[in-house]
N, C-alpha and C positions, 0 to 999 in steps of 0.2 A: 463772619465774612459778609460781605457786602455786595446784593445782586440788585438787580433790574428789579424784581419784585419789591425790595424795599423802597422804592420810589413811586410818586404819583407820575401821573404821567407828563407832566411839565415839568417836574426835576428829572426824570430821566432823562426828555431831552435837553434842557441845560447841559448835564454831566459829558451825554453821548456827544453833543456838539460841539464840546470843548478842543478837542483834536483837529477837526475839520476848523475851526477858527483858527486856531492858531497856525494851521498850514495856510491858509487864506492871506493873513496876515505877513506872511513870510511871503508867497508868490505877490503881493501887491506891493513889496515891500524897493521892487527894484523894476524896471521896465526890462522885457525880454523873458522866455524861455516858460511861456504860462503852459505851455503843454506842457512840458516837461513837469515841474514844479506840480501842477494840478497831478500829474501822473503819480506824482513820486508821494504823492498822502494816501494813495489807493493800493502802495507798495510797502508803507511803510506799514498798514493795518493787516496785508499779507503775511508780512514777515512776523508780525505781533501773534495770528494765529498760529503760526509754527510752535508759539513757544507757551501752546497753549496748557490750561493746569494751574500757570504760575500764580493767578488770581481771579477768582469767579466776576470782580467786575469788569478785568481789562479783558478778559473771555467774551463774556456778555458786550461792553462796548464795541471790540475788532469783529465782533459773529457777523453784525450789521454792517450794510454798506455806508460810507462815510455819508454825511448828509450835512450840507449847514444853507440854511435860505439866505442867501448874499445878495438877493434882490430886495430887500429893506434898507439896501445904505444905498447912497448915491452918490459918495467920493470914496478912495481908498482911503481917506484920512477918517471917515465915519466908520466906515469898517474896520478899520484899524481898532478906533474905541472900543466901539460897540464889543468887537474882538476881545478884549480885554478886559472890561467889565465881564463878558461871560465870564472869561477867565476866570475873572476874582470872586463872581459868585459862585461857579460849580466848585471850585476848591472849597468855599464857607461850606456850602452843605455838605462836601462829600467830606470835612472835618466833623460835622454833627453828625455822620451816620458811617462812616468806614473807620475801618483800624488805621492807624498812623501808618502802618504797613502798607494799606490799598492808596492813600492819599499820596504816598512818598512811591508805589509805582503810578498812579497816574498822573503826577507831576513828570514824571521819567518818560513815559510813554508822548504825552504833547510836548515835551522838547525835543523828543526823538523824533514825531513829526515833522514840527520845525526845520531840527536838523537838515534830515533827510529834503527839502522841499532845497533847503536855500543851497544843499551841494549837489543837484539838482541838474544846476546849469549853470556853467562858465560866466559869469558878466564881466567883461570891461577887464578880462583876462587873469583872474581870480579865480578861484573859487566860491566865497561866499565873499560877497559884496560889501561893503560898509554900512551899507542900508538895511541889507537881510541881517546882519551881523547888529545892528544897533537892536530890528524888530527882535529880534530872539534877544536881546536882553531886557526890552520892555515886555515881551513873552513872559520870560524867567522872574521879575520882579511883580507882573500881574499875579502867579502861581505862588509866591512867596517863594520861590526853591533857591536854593544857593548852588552856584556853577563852579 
C-alpha cells in the first residue's frame, strides 16, 4: 500500500493536488455558482473521510485540507491545462508507486470531485452544463479512466 511517506515532497504535492485541480477545472469550467462549486470540493473530501480505511492513500490525501495554488495561471483556459497535465502526471507516478488498486481509487475519487463541483449548481437550467460536462471528460481522458 501506498502512503504519503513513500513520496518526496514534491510528488506528494503533485498527487495531493490532483483533486483540488480537477475541481478547479470543473468550477471554471462554466460562469456562475463558484461558491457553491468551490464549496462542494471541501464536501466531497468530507464525505471521502467517512469512508475512511478503504485506502491508506485516499486516507492520507482527504486527512488534509484541499489545497491547489490557482494564482500561477492567469486565464481559466491556462488552468484548465495546467489542470490537466497535473493530472497526467500524478496518475504516471502514482502507476510507478501504488497498486492498480490505489491508482483505479484515485482516478475514482478526482471524478467524484469533479462530479460533485459540476452538480453543484444549476447553470442555464441543467444540472451539469455542457461545459462542466465536456471539462469532466477532458478530466476523465487526462486520468486515462474510462466512464
Amino acid at each position: 500500500m501506498a502512503g504519503k511517506a513513500d513520496f518526496n515532497l514534491g510528488e506528494w504535492e503533485l498527487v495531493s493536488e490532483g483533486p483540488p485541480s480537477a475541481g478547479l477545472i470543473v468550477v471554471t469550467a462554466q460562469r456562475g455558482g463558484v461558491f457553491r462549486e468551490t464549496y462542494a470540493i471541501g464536501k466531497a473530501y468530507a464525505e471521502a473521510r467517512r469512508l475512511h480505511g478503504e485506502s491508506q492513500l485516499l486516507d492520507e490525501i482527504v486527512g488534509t485540507k484541499p489545497a491547489r495554488d490557482h494564482t500561477r495561471y492567469h486565464s481559466a483556459e491556462e488552468l484548465k491545462q495546467g489542470g490537466l497535465q497535473h493530472l497526467r502526471d500524478a496518475v504516471a507516478l502514482l502507476e510507478q508507486k501504488a497498486t492498480p488498486e490505489e491508482v483505479a481509487a484515485y482516478r475514482h475519487f478526482v471524478l467524484g470531485v469533479a462530479d460533485k463541483v459540476a452538480n453543484a449548481h444549476r447553470e442555464g437550467g441543467v444540472a451539469v452544463s455542457d461545459a462542466e460536462r465536456a471539462a469532466i471528460e477532458e478530466i476523465t481522458a487526462a486520468l486515462g479512466a474510462d466512464q
